[in-house]
N, C-alpha and C positions, 0 to 999 in steps of 0.2 A: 504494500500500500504506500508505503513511505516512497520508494522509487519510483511510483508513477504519480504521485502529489511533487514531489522533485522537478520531475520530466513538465510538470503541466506547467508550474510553475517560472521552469526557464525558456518557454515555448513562449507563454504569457509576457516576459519578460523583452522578449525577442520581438516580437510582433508591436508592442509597446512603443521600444526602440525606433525602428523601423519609420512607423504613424506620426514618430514624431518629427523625426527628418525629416518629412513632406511637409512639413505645416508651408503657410503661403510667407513668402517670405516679405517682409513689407521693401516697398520703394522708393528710394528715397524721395526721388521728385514728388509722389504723392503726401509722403510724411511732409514734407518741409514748405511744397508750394499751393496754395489755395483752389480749389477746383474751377474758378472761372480765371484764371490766368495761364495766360499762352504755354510758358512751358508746361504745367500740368496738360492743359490739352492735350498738345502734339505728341507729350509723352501715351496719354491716353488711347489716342487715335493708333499710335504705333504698337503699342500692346495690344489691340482691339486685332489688329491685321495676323496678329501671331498666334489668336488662341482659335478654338473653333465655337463660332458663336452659339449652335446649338446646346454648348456643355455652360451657357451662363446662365445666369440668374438675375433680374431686375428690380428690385423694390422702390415702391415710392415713398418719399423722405418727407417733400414736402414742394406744397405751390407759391413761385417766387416770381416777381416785377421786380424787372430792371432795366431802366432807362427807356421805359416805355412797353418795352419786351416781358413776356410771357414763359415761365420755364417752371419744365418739372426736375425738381431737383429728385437723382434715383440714384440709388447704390448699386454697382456690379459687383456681382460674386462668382466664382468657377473661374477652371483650369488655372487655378494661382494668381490669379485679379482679388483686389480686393479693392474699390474705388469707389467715389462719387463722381456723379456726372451731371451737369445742366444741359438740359435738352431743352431748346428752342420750339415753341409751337406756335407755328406758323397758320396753322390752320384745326382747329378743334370739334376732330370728329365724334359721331355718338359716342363712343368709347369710352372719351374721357372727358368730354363734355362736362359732365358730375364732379370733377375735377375742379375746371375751373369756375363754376357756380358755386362750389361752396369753399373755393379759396385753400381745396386738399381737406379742409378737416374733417375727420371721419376715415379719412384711405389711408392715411399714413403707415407704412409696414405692407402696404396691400403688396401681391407680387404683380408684375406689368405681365402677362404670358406671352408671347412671341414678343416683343419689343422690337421693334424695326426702326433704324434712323439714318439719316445722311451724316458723315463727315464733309462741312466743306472750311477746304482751308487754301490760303493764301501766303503772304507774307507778311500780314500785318493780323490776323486772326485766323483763329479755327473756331466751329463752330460745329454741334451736335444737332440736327434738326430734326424733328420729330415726324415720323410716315405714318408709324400705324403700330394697332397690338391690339390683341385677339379678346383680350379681356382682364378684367383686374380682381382680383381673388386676394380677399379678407384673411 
């Protein structure tokens, strides 16, 4: 009994190990620089091109104006992302409509499910803009 309480033990142990090597590792440009400023972005946008979108995850944070503009502020999670993003909505379909009528309160946490957006960028801005999502789930 004792040598297979042993065995499980350092199997347990092993596997522990392992789980935890993979954590996501934080980035620095996201530690250090604010989610609506260019270097976050571009850093953003270029992690975005590197992971595969199907394996992310989107939550909504919260609904933000700025300088006239319209944005859902959403967290990305998966394949070792770990981020905030301002998403521009340009146009506010039924979806999320409910959104911007009540100013996000009530959705906060909600998950965005398919989450669809444009990267457009330049040399003076990048910018995340909103297309579309399948539904948003409590």
């Amino acid at each position: 009994m004792k040598k297979y309480l042993t065995k499980f033990l350092f199997l347990s142990f092993v596997i522990l190990a392992v789980s935890c090597n993979e954590a996501v590792k934080p980035n620095p440009i996201f530690e250090q620089a604010l989610p609506d400023s260019k270097p976050y972005k571009d850093e953003l946008a270029k992690q975005l091109k590197l992971v595969d979108n199907s394996k992310l995850t989107y939550y909504f944070d919260s609904y933000e104006q700025k300088e006239g503009k319209e944005y859902l502020k959403t967290t990305i999670e998966g394949e070792g992302l770990d981020a905030s993003v301002l998403i521009f909505v340009k146009n506010w379909d039924e979806a999320i409509l409910p959104i911007k009528e009540s100013k996000g309160k009530g959705y906060g946490g909600g998950q965005l499910v398919n989450l669809k957006f444009e990267v457009v960028k330049d040399s003076t801005a990048t910018e995340f803009v909103y297309v579309s999502v399948d539904e948003i789930v409590d």
